[in-house]
C-alpha atoms as an extended CHARMM CRD file, in Angstrom:
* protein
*
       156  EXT
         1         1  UNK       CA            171.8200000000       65.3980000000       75.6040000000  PROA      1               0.0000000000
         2         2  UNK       CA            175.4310000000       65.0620000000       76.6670000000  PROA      2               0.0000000000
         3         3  UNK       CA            176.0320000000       63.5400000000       80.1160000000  PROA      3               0.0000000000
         4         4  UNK       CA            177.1500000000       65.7060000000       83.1980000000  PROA      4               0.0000000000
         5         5  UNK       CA            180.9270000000       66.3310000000       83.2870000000  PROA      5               0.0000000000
         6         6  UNK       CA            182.3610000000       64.1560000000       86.5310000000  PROA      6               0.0000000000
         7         7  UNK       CA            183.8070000000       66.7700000000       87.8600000000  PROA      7               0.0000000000
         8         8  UNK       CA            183.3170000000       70.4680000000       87.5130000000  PROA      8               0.0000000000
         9         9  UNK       CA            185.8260000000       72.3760000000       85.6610000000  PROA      9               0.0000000000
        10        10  UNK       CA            187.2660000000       73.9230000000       89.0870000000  PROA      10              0.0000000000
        11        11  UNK       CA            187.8120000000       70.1830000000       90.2290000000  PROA      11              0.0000000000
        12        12  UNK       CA            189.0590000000       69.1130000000       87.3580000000  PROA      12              0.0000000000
        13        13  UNK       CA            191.7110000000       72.2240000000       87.1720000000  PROA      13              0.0000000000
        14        14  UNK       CA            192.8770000000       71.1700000000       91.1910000000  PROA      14              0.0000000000
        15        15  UNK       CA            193.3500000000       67.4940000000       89.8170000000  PROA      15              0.0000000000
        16        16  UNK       CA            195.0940000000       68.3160000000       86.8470000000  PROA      16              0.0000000000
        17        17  UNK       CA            197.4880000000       70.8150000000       89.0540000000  PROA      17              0.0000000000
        18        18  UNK       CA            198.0010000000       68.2760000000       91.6940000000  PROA      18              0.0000000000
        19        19  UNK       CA            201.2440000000       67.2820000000       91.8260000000  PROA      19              0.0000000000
        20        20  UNK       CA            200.8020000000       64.1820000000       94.0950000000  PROA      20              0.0000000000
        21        21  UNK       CA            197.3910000000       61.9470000000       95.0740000000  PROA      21              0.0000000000
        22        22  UNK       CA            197.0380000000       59.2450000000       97.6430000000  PROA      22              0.0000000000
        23        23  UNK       CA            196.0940000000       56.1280000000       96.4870000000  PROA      23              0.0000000000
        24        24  UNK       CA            193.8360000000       53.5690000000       98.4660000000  PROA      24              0.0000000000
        25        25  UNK       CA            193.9400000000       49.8860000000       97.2560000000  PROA      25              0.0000000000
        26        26  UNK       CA            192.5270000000       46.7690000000       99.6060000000  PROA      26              0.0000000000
        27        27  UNK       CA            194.8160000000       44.5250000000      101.2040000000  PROA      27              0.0000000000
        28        28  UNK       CA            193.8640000000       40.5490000000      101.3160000000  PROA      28              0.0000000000
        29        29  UNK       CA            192.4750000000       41.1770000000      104.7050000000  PROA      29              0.0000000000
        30        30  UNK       CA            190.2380000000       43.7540000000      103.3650000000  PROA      30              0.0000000000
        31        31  UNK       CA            191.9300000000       47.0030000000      104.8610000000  PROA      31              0.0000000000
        32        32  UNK       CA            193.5440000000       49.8540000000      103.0680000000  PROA      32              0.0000000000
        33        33  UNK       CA            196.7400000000       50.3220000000      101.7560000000  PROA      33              0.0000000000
        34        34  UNK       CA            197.6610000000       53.8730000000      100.8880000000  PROA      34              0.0000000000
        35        35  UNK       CA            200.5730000000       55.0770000000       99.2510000000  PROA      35              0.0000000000
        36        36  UNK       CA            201.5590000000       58.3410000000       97.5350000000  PROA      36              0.0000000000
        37        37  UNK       CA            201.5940000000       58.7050000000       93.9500000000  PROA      37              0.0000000000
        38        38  UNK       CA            202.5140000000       60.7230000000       90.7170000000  PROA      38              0.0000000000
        39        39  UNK       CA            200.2300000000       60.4740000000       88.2270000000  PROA      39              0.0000000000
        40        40  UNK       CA            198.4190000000       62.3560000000       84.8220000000  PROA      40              0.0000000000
        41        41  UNK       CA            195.3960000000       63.1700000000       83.5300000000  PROA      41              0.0000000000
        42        42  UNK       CA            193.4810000000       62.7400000000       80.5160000000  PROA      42              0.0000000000
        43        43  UNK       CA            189.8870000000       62.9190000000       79.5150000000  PROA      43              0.0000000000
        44        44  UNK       CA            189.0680000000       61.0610000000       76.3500000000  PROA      44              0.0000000000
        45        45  UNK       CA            186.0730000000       59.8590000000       76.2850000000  PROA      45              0.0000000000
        46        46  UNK       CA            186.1220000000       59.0220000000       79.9640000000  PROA      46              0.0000000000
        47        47  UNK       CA            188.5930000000       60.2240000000       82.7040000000  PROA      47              0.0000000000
        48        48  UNK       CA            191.9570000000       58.1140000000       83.4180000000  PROA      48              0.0000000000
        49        49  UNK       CA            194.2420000000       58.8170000000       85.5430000000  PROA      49              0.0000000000
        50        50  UNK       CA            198.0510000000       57.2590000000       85.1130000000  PROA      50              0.0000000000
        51        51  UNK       CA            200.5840000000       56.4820000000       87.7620000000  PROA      51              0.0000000000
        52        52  UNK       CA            204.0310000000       55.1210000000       87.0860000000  PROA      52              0.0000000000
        53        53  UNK       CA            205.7720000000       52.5700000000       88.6640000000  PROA      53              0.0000000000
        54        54  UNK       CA            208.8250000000       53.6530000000       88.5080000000  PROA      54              0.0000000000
        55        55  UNK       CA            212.3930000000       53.4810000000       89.6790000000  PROA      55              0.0000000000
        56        56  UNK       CA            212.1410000000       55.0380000000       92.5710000000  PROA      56              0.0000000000
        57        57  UNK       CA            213.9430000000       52.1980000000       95.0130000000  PROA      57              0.0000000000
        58        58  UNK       CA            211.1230000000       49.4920000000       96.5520000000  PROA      58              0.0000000000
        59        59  UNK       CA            210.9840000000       47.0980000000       98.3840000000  PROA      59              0.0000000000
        60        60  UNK       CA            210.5920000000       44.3050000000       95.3790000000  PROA      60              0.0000000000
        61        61  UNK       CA            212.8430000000       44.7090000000       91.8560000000  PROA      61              0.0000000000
        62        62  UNK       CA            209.6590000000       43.0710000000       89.6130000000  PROA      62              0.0000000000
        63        63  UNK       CA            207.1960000000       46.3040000000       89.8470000000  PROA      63              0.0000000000
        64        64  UNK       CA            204.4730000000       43.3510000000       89.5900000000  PROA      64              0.0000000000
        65        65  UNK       CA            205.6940000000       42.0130000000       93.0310000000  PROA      65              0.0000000000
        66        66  UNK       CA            204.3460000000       45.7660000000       94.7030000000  PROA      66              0.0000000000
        67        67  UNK       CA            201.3880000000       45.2250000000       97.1170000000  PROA      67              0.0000000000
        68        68  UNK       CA            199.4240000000       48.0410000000       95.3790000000  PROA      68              0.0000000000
        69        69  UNK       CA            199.8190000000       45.9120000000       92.0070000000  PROA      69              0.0000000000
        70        70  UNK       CA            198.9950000000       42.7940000000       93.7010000000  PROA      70              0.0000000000
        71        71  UNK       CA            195.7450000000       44.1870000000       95.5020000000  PROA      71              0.0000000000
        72        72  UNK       CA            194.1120000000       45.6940000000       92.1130000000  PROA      72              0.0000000000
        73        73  UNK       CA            194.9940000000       42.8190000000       90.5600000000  PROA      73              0.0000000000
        74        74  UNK       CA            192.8890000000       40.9660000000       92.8990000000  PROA      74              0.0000000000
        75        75  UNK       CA            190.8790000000       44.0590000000       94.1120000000  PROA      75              0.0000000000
        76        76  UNK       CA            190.5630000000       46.3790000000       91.1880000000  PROA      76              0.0000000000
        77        77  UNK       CA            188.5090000000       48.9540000000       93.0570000000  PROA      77              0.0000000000
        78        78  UNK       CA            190.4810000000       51.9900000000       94.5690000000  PROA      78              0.0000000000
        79        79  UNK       CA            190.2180000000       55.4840000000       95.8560000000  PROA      79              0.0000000000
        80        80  UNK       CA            192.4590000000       58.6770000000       95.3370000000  PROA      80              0.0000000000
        81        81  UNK       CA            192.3420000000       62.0220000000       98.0220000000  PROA      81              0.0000000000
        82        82  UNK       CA            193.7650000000       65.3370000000       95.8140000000  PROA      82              0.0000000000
        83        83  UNK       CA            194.3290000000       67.5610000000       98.8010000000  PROA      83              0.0000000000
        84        84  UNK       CA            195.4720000000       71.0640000000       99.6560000000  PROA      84              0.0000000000
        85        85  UNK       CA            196.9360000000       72.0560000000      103.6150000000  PROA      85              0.0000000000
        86        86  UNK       CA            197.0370000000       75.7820000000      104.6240000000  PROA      86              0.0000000000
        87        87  UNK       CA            197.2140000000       77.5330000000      107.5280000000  PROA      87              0.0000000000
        88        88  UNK       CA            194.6720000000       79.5290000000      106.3360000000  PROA      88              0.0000000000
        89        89  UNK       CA            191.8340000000       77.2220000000      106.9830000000  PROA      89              0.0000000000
        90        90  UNK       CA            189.8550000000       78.7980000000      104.3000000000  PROA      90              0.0000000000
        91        91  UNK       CA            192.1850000000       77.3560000000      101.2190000000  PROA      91              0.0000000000
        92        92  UNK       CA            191.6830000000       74.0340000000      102.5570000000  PROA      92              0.0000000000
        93        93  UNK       CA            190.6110000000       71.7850000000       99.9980000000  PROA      93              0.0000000000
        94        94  UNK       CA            189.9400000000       67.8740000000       98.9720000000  PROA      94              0.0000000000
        95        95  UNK       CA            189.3900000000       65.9070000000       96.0120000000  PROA      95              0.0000000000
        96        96  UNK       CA            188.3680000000       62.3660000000       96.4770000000  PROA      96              0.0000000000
        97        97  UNK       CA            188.1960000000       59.6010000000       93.4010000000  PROA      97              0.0000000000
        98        98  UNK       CA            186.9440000000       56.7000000000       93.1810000000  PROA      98              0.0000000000
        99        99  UNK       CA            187.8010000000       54.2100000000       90.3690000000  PROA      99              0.0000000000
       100       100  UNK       CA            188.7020000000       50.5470000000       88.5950000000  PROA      100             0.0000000000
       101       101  UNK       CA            192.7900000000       50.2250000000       88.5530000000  PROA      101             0.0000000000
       102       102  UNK       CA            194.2500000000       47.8030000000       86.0850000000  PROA      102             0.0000000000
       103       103  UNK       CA            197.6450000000       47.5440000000       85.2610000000  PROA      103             0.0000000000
       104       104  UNK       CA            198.9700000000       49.0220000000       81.1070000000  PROA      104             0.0000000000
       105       105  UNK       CA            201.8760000000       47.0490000000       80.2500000000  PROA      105             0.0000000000
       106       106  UNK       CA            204.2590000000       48.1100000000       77.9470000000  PROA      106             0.0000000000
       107       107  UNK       CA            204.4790000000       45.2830000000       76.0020000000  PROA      107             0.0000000000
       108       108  UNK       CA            200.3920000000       45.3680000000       75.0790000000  PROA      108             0.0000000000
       109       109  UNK       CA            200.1280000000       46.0540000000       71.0800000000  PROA      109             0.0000000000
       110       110  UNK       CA            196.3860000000       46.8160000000       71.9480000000  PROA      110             0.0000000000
       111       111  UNK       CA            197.2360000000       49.6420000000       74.5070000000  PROA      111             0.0000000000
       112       112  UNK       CA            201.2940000000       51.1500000000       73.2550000000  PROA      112             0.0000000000
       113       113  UNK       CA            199.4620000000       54.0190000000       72.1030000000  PROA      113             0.0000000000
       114       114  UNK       CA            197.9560000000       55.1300000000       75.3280000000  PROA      114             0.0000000000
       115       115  UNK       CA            201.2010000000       53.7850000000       77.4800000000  PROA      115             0.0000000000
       116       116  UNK       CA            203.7730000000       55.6840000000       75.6830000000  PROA      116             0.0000000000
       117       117  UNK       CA            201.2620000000       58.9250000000       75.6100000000  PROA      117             0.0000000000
       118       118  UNK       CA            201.4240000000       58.4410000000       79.3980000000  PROA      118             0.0000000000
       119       119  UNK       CA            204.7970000000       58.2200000000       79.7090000000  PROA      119             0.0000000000
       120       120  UNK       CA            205.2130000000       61.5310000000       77.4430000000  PROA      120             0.0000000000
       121       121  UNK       CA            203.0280000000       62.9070000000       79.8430000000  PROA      121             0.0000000000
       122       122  UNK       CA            204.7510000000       61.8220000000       82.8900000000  PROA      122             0.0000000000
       123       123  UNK       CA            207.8660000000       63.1540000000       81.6600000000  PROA      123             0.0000000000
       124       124  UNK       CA            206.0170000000       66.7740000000       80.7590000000  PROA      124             0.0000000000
       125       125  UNK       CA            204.4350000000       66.9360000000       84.1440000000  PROA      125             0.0000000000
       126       126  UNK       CA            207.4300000000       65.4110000000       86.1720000000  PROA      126             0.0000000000
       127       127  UNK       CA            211.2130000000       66.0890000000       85.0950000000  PROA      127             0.0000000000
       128       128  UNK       CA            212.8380000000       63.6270000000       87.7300000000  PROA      128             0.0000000000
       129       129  UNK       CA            211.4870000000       60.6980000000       85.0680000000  PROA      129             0.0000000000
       130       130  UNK       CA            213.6850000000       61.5040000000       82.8240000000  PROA      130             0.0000000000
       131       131  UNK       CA            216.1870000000       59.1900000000       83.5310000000  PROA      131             0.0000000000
       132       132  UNK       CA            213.6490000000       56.3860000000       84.2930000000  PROA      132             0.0000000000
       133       133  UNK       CA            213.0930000000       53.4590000000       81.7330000000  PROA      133             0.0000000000
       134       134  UNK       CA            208.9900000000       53.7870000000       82.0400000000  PROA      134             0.0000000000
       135       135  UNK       CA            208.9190000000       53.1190000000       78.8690000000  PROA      135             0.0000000000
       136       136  UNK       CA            209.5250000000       49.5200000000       79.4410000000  PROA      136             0.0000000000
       137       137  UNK       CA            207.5100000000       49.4240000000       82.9500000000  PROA      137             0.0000000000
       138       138  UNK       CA            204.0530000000       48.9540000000       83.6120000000  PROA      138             0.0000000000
       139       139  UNK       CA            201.5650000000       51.6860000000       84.6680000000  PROA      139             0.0000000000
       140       140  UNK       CA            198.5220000000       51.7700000000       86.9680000000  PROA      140             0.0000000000
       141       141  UNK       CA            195.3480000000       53.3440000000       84.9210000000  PROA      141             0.0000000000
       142       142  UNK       CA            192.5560000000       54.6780000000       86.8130000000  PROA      142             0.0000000000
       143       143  UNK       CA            189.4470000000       54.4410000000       85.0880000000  PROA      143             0.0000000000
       144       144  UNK       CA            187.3750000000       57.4910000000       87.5410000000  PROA      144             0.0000000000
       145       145  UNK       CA            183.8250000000       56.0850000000       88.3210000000  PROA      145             0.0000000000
       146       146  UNK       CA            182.7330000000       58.5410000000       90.9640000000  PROA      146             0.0000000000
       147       147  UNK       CA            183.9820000000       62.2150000000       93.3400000000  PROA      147             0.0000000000
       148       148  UNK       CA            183.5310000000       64.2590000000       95.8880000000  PROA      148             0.0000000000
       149       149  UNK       CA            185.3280000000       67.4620000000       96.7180000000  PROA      149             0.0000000000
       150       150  UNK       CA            184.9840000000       69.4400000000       99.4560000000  PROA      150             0.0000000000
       151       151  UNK       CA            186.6270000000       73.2700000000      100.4960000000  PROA      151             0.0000000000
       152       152  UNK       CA            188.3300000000       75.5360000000       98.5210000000  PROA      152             0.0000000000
       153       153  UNK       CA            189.4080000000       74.0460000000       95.1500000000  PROA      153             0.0000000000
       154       154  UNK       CA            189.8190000000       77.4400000000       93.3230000000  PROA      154             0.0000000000
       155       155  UNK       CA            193.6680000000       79.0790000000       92.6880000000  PROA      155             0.0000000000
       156       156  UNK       CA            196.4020000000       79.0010000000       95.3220000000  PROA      156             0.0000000000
């Protein structure tokens, strides 16, 4: 018998639709660090998630000097919260991830198939990137382990 889906095909539908996630690494002094993120989808065989890091300006010019690519190098366990505000307290909804990060560099023969899909995807989902070189940037994978949702994940 098959195993049980992670997440339901409503939750899966909110995170694919989601245009942003917060992501939750752990600093060296073992608190969070959250930051906002872009990211994708796909689902084959298990469910990754991939986030550029991208030209947007930073702090640091080497993407590898970010603090969110220094803790999961060190720390590869993170979290994501999906979530939707409304007024209408009944269309409030969450989706929270948790997962292994690791870092897809673009120069890795064993994984250019699955970078430059991402960055196809990134480009599809996003428009802004396509100016940016992600091609020759690293990405943040998110291998999902477990969720939890809560509220209204259905249509807007």
């Amino acid at each position: 018998m098959p195993p049980e889906p992670l997440l339901s095909s409503i939750e899966l539908a909110f995170l694919v639709a989601a245009r942003t996630a917060v992501l939750a690494t752990i600093d060296g002094g073992g608190l969070p660090r959250l930051v906002p993120i872009c990211f994708v989808v796909t689902e084959s065989p298990r469910l990754l998630l991939h986030s550029p890091l991208d030209e947007k300006p930073k702090r640091v010019v080497d993407p590898h000097d970010l603090e969110r690519v220094r803790d999961i190098l060190e720390r590869p366990g993170v979290a994501l919260l999906i979530d939707r505000w409304s007024e209408d307290w009944s269309r409030l909804g969450w989706l929270r991830l948790q997962g292994i990060a690791e870092l897809v560099e673009p120069d890795d023969a064993a994984v250019a198939h699955e970078h430059a899909t991402a960055v196809a995807a990134l480009r599809e989902k996003y428009p802004q990137y396509e100016s940016h070189r992600l091609e020759d940037r690293p990405l943040i994978r998110i291998a999902v382990e477990r969720s939890r949702s809560w509220g209204n994940l259905g249509e807007d």
